[in-house]
N, C-alpha and C positions, 0 to 999 in steps of 0.2 A: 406472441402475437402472430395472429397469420396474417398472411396477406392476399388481395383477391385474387380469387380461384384457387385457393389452397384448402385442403380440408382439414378442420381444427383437431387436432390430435387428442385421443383418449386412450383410457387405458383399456383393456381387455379385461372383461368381467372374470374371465374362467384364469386369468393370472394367481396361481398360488402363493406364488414368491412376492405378493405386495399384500399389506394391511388394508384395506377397503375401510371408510370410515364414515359416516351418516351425518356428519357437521359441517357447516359451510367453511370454506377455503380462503383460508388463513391469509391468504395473499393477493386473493381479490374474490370476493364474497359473491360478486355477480357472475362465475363463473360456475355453474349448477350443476355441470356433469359430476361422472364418480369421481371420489376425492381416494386420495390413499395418504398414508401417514409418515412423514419423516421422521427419522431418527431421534430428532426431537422434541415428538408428537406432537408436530402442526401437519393440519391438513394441505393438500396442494392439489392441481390439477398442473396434468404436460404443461398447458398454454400458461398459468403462471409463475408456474416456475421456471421455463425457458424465459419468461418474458424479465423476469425481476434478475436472474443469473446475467443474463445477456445486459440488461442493465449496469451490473454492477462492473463488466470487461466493458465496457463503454466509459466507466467512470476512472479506468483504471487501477480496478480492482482484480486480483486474478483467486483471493479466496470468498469461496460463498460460503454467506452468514446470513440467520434466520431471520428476517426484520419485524417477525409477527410478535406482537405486543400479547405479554404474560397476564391474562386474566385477574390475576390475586396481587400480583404487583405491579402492574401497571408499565411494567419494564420491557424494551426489547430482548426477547431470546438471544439473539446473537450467536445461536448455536454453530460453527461449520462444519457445512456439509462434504465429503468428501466429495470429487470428482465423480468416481465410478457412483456415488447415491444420487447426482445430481443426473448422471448420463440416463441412468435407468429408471429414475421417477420424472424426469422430463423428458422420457422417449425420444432422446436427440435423432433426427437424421443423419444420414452420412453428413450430409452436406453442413447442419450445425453442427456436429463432431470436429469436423476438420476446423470451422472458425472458432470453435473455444478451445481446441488443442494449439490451435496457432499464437492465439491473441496470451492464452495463460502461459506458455513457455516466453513470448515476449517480454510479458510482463515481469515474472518471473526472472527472465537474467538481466531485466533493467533494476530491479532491486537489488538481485545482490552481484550484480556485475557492473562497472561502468562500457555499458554498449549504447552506443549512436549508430545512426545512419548516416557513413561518408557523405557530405552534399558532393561532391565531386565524380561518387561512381553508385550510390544510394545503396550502398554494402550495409550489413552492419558489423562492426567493426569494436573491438575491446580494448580500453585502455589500462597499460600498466603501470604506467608513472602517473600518482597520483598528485604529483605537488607541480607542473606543469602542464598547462591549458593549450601548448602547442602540441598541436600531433600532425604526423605526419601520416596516412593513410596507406599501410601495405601492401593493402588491393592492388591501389591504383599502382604500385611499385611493381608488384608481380606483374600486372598488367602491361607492363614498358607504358604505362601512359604519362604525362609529363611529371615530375615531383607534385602532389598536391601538400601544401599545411593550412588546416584549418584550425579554428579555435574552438577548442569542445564545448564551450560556455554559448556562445552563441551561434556560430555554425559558418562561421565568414572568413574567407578566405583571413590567414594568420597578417596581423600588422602590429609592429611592433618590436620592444625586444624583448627576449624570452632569455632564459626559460623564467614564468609569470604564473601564482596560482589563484591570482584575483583578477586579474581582466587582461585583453588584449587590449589595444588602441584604436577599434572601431564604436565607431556612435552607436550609444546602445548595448553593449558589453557590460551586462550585470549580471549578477550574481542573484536568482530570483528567491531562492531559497533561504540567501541572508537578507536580504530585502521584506521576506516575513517574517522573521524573528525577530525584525529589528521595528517593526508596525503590529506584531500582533495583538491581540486583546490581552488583557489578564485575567485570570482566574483565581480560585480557593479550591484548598482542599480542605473539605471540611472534616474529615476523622483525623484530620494530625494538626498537633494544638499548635500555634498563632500561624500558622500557613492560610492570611487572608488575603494577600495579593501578591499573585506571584506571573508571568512570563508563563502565557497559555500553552506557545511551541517554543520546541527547545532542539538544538542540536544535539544527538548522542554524542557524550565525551570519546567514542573510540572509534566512532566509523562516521559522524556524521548525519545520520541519517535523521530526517525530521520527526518529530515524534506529539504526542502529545497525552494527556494523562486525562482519565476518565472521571478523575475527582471521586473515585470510591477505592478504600482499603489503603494502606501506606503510602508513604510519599517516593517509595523504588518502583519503579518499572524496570521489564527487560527489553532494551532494541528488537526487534523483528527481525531486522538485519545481520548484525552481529552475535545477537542472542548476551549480547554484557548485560548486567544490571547495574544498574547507578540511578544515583537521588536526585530527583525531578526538582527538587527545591536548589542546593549546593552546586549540582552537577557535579559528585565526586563520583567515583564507583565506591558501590554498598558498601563492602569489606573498608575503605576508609573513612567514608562516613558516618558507621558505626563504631568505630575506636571510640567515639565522642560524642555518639547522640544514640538514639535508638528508630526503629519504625514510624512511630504516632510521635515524636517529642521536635522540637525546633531542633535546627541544626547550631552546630558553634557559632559554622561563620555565617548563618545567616543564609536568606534569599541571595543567590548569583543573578547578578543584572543580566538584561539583554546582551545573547551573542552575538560578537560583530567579526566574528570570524565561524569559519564550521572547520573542526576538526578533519584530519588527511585519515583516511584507514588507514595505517599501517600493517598490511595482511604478511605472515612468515609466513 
């Protein structure tokens, strides 16, 4: 999206290195300049594809995927794009360059790092002990600035006693993430037989990390995080889940209730 007094970005006719393509733009159709073709032949122009990317590091998303809807299946593509496909079919400026370099590494080491920003010195800052919510701020330590401890869970100076890996003792000290597991909807999965209600998000059994299943092809997923696989139904990982069941078949033990804990990563 420009903005006023900006001039809308296009591509350059005489560019060899892009596919030029004569169908409207898969991403916002009112957008009539030349279109060129992503990797996974949808059309785009600069201005909708900076505009839909930039949307989704807005969302908290740091990989871009295709949202244009599959003609013969009615499905979203979901294809993603690499970075450098994304830099050079949306003609990033310097200046967009640097906010999607910035925002995708943020995002990026808040998934697979536990990083905050100290309220005390607005550092960000890594935590290694995963089973206690007090932390103590290094920064601020190097800094000679007074001891600070805050609570990673909600950001407030530390009250209580510790070490705690479910709250501190300030109002408001919850845990947001079991607080949706513990409210979310339920769903089906419909290719794996009596899996008709089942707990829509779920905690990875090994890292924690919130998840949820797209209700097509078996009842295993693998974390994004950790990269484990385990039974979205059980909550075992695969390897023992399958001792006693199969992909498409009900499990032994059955549907695992709602989690009221989220698993500690344990990283060697």
């Amino acid at each position: 999206m420009t903005t006023p007094g900006q001039e809308e970005k296009r591509y350059d006719p005489r560019d060899t290195t892009l596919k030029f393509v004569n169908r409207p733009d898969d991403l916002d159709p009112l957008h009539v300049c030349l279109r060129a073709e992503m990797s996974c032949g949808h059309a785009v122009t600069p201005e909708s594809l900076t505009g839909w990317c930039r949307s989704l590091l807005d969302q908290g998303q740091y990989k871009f995927k295709c949202p244009a809807i599959e003609a013969d299946t009615h499905e979203k593509c979901d294809a993603v794009w690499s970075y450098q496909e994304v830099r050079r079919l949306a003609v990033l400026t310097a200046e967009e360059m640097q906010h999607f370099e910035e925002n995708m590494a943020r995002l990026a080491a808040a998934e697979y790092c536990e990083v905050k920003s100290c309220p005390g010195c607005n550092t960000y800052v890594e935590r290694d002990d995963f089973t206690d919510l007090k932390f103590q701020c290094t920064i601020c330590v190097a800094d000679k600035k007074p001891a600070f401890q805050f609570c990673w869970q909600c950001l407030k100076p530390w009250k209580g006693r510790a070490p705690r890996s479910d709250r501190c003792d300030n109002d408001g000290c919850v845990n947001h993430d079991l607080e949706i597991l513990k409210i979310c909807k339920t769903t089906s999965l419909p290719e794996v037989q009596g899996v008709d209600t089942c707990p829509s998000i779920r905690a990875c059994p090994t890292c924690g990390q919130r998840v949820e299943h797209d209700k097509t092809g078996c009842k295993n997923i693998i974390c994004p995080r950790c990269q484990v696989e385990f039974c979205f139904v059980c909550l075992k990982l695969t390897p023992d889940c399958l001792e006693t069941s199969s992909y498409f078949l009900p499990c032994t033990d059955g549907v695992a209730p709602r989690q009221t804990s989220i698993p500690v990563w344990h990283r060697d």
